[in-house]
N, C-alpha and C positions, 0 to 999 in steps of 0.2 A: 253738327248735331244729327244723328241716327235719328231714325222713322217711330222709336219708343221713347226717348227724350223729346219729340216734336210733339207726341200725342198725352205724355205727361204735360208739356206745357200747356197743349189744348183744355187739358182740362183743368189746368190747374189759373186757368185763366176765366174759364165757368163759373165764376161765385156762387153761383145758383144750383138750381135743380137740377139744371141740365147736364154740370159738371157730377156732380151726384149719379144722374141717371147713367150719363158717359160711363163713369168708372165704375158702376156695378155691372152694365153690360161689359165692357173690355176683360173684365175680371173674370165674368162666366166665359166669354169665348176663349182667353186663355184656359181658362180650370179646363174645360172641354175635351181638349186635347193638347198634348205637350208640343207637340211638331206644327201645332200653328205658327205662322211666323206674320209679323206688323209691317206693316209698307207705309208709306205717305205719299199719296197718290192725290192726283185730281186736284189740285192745284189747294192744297189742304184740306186733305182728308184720311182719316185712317182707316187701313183695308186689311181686312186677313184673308192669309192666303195658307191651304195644303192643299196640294195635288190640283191647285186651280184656285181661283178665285173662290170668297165664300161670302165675304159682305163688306161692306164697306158703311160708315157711318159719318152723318152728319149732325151738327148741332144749330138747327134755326131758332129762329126769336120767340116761337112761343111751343115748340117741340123737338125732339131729338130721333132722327130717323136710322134706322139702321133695314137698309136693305140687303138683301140674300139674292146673288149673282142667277142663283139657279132657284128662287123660288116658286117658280110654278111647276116645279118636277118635286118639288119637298114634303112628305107629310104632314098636316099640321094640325095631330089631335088636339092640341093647348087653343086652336083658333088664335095664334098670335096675329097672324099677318091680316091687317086693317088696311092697307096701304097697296096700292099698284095691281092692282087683284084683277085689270084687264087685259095685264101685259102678256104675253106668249112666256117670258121668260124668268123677270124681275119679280119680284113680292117683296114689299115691304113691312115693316112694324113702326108706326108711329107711337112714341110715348108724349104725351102732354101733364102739364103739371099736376100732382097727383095721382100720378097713374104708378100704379106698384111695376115691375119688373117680375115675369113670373118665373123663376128660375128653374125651375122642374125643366118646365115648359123648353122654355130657350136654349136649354141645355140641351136637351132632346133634339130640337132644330138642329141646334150649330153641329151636334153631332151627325145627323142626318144627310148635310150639306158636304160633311166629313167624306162621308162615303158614299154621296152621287160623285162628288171629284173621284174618292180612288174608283172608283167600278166605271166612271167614262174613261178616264188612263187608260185603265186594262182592255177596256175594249176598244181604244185605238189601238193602242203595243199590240194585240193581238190581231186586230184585224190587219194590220203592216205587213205584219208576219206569217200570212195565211196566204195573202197573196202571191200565189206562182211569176216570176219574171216572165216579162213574155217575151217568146221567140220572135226576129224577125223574119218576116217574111221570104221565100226565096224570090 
């Protein structure tokens, strides 16, 4: 079973809201951009990845967390991120039942996340490549 058959069956084992909640956010991160790609990670869990890590998602017993690899370098005019907001690196979004999914919003994120990956690429590739070999010593 591939990493998008595993997180169909994740959700489709969600009876609930949470299963709900799951596949409207999978669905905006795919819509987001086409060159996302699904992993199954973390000993079940589903993760998207371009040009680097971007989030990975969990579903607990009374909310559904989808954390952003790099959210403390992220914009976030929508105020999505409720969650992990003392971390150096990680930002989370916790949904709990009832809570809508703001899709403007998230889409904006997942976009944004898009391209803290490609623009740290590029400034490694380039920084690699900038550096002069050094001579040795006589």
């Amino acid at each position: 079973m591939n990493a998008s058959e595993r997180i169909d069956q994740m959700i489709a084992e969600l009876t609930d809201w949470r299963g709900q909640t799951l596949a409207a956010v999978r669905r905006l991160i795919l819509d987001a951009d086409h060159e996302i790609v699904e992993e199954w990670k973390y000993m079940g869990s589903p993760v998207w990845y371009r040009d680097g890590m971007i989030a990975v998602a969990n579903a607990h017993k009374d909310k559904v967390k989808l954390t952003f690899a790099f959210g403390a370098s992220l914009p976030d005019p929508g105020k999505l991120f409720n969650a992990g907001l003392d971390g150096n690196a990680r930002r989370a979004i916790d949904w709990f039942e009832g809570d809508a999914v703001d899709e403007r919003a998230l889409t904006a994120l997942i976009r944004a996340a898009v391209e803290f990956n490609r623009n740290k690429k590029q400034k490694t590739a380039t920084g690699a490549r900038s550096k002069a070999p050094k001579m040795p010593r006589p």
